[in-house]
C-alpha positions as CSV (number, residue, x, y, z in Angstrom):
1,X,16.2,8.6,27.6
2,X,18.9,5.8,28.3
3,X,22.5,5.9,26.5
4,X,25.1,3.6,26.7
5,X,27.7,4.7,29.2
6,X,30.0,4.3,26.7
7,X,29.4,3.9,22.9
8,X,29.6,0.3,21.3
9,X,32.6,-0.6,19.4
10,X,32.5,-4.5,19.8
11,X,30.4,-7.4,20.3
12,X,31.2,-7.3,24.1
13,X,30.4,-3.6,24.3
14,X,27.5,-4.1,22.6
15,X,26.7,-7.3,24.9
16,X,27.0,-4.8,27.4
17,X,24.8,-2.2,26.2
18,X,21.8,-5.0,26.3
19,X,23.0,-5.4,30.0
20,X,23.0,-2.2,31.0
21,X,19.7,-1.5,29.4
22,X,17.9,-4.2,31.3
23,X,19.3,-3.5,34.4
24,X,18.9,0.3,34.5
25,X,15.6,1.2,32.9
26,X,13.0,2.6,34.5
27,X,9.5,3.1,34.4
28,X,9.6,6.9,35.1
29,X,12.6,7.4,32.4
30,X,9.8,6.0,29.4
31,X,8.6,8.5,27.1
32,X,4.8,9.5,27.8
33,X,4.3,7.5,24.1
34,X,6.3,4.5,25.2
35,X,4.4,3.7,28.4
36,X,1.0,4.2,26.7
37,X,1.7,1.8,24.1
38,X,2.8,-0.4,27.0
39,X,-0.9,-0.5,28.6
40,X,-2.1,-0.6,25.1
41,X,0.1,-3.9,24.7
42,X,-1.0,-5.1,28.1
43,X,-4.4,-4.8,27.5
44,X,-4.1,-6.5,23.5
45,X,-2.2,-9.7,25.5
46,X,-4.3,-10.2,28.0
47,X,-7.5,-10.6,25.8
48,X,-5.5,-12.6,23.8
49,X,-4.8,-14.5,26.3
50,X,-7.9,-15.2,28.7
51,X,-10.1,-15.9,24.9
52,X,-7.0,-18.4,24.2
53,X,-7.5,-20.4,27.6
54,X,-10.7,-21.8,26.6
55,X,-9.7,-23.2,23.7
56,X,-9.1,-26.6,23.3
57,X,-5.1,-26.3,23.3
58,X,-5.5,-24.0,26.6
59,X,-7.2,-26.6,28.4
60,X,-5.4,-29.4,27.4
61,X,-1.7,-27.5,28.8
62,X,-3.2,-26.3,32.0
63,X,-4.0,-29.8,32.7
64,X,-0.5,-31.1,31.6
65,X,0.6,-28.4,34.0
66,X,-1.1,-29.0,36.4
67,X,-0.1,-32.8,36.8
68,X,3.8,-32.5,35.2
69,X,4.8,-29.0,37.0
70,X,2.8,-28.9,40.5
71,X,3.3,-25.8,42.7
72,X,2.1,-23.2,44.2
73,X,4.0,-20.6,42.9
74,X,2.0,-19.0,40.0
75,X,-1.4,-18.8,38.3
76,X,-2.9,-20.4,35.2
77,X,-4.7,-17.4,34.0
78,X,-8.9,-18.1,33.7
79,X,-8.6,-21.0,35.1
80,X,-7.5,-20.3,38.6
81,X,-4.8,-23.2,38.7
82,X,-1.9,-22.7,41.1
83,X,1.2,-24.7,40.2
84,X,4.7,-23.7,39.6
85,X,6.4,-20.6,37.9
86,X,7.7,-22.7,34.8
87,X,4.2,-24.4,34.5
88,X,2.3,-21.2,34.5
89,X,4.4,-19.7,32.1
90,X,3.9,-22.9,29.9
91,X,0.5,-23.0,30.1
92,X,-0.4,-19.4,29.6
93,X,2.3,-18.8,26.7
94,X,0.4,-21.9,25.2
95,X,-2.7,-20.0,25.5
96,X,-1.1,-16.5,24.8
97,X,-1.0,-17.1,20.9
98,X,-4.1,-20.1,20.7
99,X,-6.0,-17.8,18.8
100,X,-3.6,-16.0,16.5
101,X,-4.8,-12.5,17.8
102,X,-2.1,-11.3,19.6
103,X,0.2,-8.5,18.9
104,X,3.4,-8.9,16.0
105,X,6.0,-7.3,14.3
106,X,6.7,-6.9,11.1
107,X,10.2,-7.7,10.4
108,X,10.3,-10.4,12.6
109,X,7.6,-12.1,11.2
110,X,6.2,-13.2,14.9
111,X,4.8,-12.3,18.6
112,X,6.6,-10.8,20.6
113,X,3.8,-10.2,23.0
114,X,2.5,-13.5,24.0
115,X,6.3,-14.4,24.0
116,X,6.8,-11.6,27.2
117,X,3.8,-11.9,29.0
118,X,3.6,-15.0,30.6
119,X,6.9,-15.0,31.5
120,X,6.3,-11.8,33.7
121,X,3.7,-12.7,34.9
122,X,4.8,-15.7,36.6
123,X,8.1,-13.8,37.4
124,X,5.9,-11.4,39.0
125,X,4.4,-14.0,41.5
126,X,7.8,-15.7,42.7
127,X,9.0,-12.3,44.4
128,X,7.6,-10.5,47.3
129,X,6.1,-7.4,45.7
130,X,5.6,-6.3,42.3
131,X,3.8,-2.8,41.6
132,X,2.5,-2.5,38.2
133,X,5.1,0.2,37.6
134,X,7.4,-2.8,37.6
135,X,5.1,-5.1,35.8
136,X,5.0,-2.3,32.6
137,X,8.4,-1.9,32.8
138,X,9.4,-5.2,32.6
139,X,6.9,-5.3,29.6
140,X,8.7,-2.9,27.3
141,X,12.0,-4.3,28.3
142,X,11.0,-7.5,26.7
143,X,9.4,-5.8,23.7
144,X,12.6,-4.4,22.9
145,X,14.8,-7.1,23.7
146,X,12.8,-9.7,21.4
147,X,12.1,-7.9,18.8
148,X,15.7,-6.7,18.4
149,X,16.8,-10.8,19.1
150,X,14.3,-11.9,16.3
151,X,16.2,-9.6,14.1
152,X,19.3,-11.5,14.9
153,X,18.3,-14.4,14.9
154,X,16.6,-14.4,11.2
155,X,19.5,-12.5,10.1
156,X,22.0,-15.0,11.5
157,X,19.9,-18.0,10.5
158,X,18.6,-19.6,6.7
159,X,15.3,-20.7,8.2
160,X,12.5,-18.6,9.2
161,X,12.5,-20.1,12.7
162,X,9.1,-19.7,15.0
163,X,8.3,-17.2,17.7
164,X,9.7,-19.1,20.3
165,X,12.9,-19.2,18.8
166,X,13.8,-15.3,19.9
167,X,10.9,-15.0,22.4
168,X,12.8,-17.2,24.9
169,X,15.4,-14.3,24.9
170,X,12.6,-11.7,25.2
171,X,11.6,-13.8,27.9
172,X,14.2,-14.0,30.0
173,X,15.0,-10.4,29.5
174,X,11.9,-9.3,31.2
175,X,11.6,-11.7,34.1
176,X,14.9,-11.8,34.5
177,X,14.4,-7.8,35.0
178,X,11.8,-8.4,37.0
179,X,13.0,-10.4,40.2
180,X,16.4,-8.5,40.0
181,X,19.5,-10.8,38.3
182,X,22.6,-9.4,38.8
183,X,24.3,-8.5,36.0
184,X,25.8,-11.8,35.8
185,X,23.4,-14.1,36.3
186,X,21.1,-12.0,33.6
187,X,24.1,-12.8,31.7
188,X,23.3,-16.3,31.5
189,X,19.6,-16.2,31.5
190,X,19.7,-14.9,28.1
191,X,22.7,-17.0,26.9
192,X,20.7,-20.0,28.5
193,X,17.3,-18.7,26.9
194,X,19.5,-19.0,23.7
195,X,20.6,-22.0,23.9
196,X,17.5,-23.9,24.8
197,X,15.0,-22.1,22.8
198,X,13.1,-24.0,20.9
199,X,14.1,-23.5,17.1
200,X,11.0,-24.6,15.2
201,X,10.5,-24.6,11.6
202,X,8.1,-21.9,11.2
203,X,7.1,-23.3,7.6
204,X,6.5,-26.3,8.1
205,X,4.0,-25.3,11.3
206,X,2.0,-23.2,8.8
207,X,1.5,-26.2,6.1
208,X,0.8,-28.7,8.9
209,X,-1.2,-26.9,11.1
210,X,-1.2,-28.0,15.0
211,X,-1.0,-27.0,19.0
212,X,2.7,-26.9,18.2
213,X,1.5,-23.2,16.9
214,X,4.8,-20.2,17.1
215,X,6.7,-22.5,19.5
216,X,5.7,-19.4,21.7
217,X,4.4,-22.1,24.9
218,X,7.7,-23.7,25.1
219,X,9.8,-20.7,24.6
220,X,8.2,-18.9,27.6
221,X,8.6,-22.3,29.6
222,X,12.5,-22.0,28.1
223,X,12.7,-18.2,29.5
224,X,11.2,-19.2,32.6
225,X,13.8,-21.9,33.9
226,X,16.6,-20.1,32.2
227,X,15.5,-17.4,34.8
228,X,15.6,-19.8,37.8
229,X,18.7,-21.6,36.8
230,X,20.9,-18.6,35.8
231,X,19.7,-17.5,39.7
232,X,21.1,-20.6,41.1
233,X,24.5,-20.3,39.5
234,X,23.8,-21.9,36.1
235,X,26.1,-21.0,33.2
236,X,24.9,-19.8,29.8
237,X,26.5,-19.2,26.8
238,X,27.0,-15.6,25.4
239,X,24.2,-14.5,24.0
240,X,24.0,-13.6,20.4
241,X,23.8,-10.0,20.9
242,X,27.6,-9.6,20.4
243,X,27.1,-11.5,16.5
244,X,24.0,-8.4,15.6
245,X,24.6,-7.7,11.5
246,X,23.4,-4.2,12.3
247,X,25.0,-2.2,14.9
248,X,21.6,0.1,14.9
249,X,19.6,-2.9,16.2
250,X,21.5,-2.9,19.6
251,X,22.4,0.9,20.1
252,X,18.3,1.9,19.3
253,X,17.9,0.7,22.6
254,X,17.0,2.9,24.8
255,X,15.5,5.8,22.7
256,X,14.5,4.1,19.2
257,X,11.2,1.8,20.8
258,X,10.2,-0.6,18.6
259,X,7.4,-0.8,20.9
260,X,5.6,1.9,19.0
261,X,6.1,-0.2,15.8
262,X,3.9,-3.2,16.4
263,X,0.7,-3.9,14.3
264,X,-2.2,-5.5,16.1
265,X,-5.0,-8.4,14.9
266,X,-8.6,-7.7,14.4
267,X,-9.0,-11.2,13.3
268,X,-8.3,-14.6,15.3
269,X,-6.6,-15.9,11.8
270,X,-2.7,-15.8,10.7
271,X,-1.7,-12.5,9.6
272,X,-1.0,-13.6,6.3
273,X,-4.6,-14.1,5.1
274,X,-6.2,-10.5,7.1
275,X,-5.2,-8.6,3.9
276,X,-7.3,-11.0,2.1
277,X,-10.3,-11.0,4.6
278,X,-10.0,-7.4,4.6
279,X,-10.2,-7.5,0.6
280,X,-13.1,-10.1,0.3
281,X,-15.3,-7.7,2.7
282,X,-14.3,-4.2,1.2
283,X,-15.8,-6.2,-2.0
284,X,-18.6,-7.5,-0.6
285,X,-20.0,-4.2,1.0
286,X,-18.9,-2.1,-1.7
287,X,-21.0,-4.2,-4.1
288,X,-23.5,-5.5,-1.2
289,X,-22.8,-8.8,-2.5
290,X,-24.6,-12.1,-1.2
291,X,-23.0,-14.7,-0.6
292,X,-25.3,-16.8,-3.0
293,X,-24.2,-14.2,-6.4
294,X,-20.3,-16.2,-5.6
295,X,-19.1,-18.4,-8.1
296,X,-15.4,-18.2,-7.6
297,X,-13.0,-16.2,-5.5
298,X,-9.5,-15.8,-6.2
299,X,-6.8,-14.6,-3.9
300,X,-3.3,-13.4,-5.4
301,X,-0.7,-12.8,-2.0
302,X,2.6,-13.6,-1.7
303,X,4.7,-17.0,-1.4
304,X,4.6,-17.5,1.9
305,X,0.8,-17.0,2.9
306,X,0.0,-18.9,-0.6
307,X,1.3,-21.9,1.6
308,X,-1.9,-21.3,4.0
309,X,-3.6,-24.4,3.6
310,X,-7.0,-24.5,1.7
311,X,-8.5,-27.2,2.6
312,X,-11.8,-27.8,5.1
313,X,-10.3,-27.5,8.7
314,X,-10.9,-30.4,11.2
315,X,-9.8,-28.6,14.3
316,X,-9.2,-24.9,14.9
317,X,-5.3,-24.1,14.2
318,X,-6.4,-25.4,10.7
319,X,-9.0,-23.0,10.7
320,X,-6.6,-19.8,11.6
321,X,-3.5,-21.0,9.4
322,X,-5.7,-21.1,7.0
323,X,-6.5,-19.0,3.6
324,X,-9.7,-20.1,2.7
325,X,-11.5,-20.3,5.5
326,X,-11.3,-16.9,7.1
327,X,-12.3,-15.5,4.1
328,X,-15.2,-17.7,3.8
329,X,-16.2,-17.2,7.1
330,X,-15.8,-13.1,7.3
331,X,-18.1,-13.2,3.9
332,X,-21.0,-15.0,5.8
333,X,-20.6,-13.9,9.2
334,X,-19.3,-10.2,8.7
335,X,-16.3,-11.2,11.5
336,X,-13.5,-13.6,12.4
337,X,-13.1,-14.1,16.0
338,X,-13.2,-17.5,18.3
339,X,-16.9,-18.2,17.3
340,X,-15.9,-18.9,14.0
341,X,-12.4,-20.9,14.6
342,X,-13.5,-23.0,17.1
343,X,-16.5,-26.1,16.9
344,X,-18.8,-26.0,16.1
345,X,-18.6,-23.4,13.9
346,X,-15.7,-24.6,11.6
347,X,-17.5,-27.7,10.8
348,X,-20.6,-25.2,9.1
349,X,-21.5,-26.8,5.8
350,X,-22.5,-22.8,4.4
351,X,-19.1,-22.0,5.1
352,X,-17.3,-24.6,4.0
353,X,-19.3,-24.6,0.8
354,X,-18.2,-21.2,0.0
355,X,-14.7,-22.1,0.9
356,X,-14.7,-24.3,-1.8
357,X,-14.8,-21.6,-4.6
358,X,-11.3,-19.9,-2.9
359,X,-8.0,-20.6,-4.3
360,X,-4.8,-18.7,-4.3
361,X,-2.0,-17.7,-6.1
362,X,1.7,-16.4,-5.9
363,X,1.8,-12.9,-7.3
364,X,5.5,-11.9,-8.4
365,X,4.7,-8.2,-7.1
366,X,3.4,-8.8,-3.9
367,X,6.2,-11.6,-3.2
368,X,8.7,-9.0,-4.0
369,X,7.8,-6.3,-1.3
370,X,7.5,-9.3,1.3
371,X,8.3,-9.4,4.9
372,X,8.5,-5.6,5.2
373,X,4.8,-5.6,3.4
374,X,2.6,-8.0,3.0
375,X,-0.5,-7.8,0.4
376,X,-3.0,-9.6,-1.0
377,X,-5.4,-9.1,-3.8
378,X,-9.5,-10.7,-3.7
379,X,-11.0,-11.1,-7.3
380,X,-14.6,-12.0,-6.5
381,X,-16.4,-13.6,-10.2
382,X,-19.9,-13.4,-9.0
383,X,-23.0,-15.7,-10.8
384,X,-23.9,-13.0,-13.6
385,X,-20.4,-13.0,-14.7
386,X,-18.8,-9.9,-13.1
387,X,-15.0,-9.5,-11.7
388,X,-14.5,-7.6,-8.7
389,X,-11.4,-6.9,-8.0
390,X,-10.3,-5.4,-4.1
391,X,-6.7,-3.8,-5.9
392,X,-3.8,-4.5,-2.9
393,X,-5.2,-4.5,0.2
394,X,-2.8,-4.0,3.2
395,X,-3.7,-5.3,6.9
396,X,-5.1,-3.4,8.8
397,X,-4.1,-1.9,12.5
398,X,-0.3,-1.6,11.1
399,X,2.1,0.9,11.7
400,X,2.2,4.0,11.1
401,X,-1.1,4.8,9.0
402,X,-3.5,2.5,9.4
403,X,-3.0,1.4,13.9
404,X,-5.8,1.0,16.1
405,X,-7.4,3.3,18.4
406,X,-7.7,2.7,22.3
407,X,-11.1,2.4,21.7
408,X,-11.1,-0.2,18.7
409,X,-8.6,-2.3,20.9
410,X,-11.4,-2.0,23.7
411,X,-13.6,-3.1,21.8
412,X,-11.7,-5.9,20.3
413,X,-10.5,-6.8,24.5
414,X,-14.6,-6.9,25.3
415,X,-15.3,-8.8,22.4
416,X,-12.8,-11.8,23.0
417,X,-13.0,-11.5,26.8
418,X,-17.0,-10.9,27.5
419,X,-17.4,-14.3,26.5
420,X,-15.2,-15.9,28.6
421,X,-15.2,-14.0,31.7
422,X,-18.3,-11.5,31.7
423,X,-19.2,-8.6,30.2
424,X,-19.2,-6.6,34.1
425,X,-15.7,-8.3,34.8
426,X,-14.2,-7.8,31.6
427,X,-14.8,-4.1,32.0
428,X,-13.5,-4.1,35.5
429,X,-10.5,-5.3,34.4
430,X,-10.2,-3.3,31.5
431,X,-9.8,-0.2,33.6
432,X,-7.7,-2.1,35.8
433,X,-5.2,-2.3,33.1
434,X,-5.7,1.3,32.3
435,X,-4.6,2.1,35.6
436,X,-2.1,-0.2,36.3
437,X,0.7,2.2,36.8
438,X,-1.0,3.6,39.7
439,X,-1.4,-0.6,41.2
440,X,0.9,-1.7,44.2
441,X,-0.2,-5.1,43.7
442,X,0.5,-7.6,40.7
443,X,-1.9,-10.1,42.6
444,X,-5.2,-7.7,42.2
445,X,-4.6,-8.2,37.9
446,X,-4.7,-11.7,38.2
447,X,-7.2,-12.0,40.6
448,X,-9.4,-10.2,38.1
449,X,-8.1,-12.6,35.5
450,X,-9.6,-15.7,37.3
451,X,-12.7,-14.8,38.7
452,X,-14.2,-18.1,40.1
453,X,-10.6,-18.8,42.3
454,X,-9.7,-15.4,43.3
455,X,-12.6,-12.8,43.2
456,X,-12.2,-12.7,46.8
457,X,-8.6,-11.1,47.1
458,X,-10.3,-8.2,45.7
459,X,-12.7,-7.4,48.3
């Protein structure tokens, strides 16, 4: 268990209390629980991010990468791309949140997954070994880090401000961990990561759906360079750790791990509208109701995911920030993965005429217990003229009652990995990550990450 070598009583002490966290962590120092959770996180990212590469936002940056940020310092995941550290860390954070299925936190309303591990993992390949020990501990270090810099910076800001906004920090934290800054120039990594992050207006991404997503692409691309410049003697500003609201936030590090408090995504949709897929399926099995005996759905939620849009999506981040049509698509399809947010599936005239009968609605009570809950109610009116009614349904796979088992998050790693990579190679590396704390090689998990390019490093 870490402790500060001498208790905070400033904004510089507790500037260097972050400091001395990063730097002096270890792997074999982790509570048993902590580094579990990390190869749990691990294994939810990765999935994440190998189903997002395929999608039509994933191939589009890996190209832009390829051409604007040419190297051959680091991988683009799946695809087998070499280019250069800050293009790989674009191109797979881009990819790290395309479907909306990645890890999150509750109180900072965002990813801090998808925000870390691209970072690291293009970190990883710009030095001249990295074990997986390293790797995982790296990991947590930016868990902590973002989640406790998304505090601040929602608490120190008006707007609710994207992923990438804090993830940048989280970021540069770990890979800045990872290939070694001194003290100084980790310093200005995160004070650059600050600076430049991009601060995106969260709202306004959910009612106008696009690529732009959690900002979480560009933040990583943010904590990347801030990483490589603060190593070449570039000054930051000082980061916002010394302006924290709540000295707990920054002296929890260390031995309160917010690691262990993450919920995870059994749906490729905004977590906003899993209560109400959640609700709309509890209905329909407890009733075994057809689709057909629907006349009208109703969802009652809070403010912020009654601003999901409605309407019939025309490309697939409409279809995940989206209220309608998840739940339309669970009810006739039992699930809500890439098949059904991607084409052609969204286009589905079945689905899109059942979409038709959801609306939503602001409910005072839910709206009150929100961000530190977040509810939704399903009323189902069926053709004979009954109300169903789901009562407040939570999301699932959230902390502390209701998380998911290392076997449901196999299952959910198999299901949006087979697909993409092969059912025989998507166990493989499934173990892999299992195991990775035993790896001396960073290089064998992305080889089994892009198995057409490097399939042979493995042999």
């Amino acid at each position: 268990m870490l402790q500060p070598k001498h208790p905070p009583i400033s904004g510089q002490s507790y500037l260097e209390h972050v400091i001395h966290f990063i730097r002096d962590t270890r792997w074999s120092q982790l509570p048993q629980p902590v580094k579990h959770q990390a190869r749990r996180c691990l294994l939810d990212a990765m999935g994440a991010l190998l189903a997002g590469a395929v999608t039509p936002a994933g191939h589009l940056v890996s190209d832009i990468s390829r051409t604007q940020f040419p190297g051959d310092q680091a991988t683009i995941l799946l695809h087998g791309h070499r280019v250069s550290a800050s293009g790989a860390a674009l191109a797979n954070g881009f990819s790290g949140n395309a479907l909306d299925v990645d890890d999150g936190y509750r109180m900072v309303k965002g990813h801090p997954g998808a925000c870390v591990l691209p970072v690291i993992l293009a970190a990883a390949e710009t030095i001249p070994e990295c074990s997986g020990t390293d790797f995982l501990n790296a990991l947590v270090i930016g868990y902590e880090i973002g989640i406790r810099s998304g505090r601040i910076r929602h608490a120190t800001s008006a707007d609710y401000h994207s992923s990438g906004s804090w993830g940048a920090i989280a970021g540069a934290a770990a890979g800045g961990k990872l290939i070694n800054l001194d003290d100084q120039s980790l310093l200005h990594a995160l004070g650059t990561a600050e600076y430049h992050a991009p601060i995106a207006p969260m709202m306004k991404g959910i009612q106008t759906p696009s690529m732009c997503k959690d900002s979480i692409g560009w933040g990583t691309l943010v904590a990347m360079l801030s990483i490589l410049m603060a190593r070449n003697g570039f000054v930051g500003i000082t980061p916002f750790f010394t302006d924290t609201p709540e000295a707990d936030w920054i002296l929890g590090l260390g031995h309160d791990w917010q690691i262990c408090q993450l919920y995870f995504k059994p749906y490729t949709a905004c977590r906003w509208a899993q209560p109400a897929v959640d609700g709309a399926l509890h209905i329909q099995k407890k009733f075994n109701l057809a689709v057909e005996a629907i006349r009208f759905v109703r969802i009652k939620s809070f403010k912020a995911a009654c601003a999901l849009r409605c309407q019939p999506p025309t490309n697939t981040e409409e279809a995940q920030y989206n209220m309608a049509f998840p739940v339309a698509a669970a009810l006739m399809d039992g699930e809500v993965g890439p098949a059904q947010v991607l084409p052609p599936r969204i286009f589905d005239p079945t689905i899109l005429q059942l979409l038709a009968k959801i609306s939503t609605e602001i409910d005072a009570d839910i709206e009150a217990v929100f961000p530190a809950k977040t509810f939704a109610e399903v009323i189902i009116e069926t053709m004979d003229g009954r109300i169903l009614s789901s009562g407040w349904v939570a999301p699932r796979w959230e902390p502390p009652d209701t998380l998911p088992t290392d076997h449901e998050l196999e299952a959910k790693f198999l299901w949006l990995t087979s697909p993409v990579l092969g059912e025989i190679a998507s166990k493989k590396l499934m173990d892999f990550i299992w195991h990775f704390d035993a790896a001396t090689r960073v290089s064998d998990l992305i080889a089994l990450c892009c198995p057409e390019k490097n399939q042979a490093h493995l042999q």
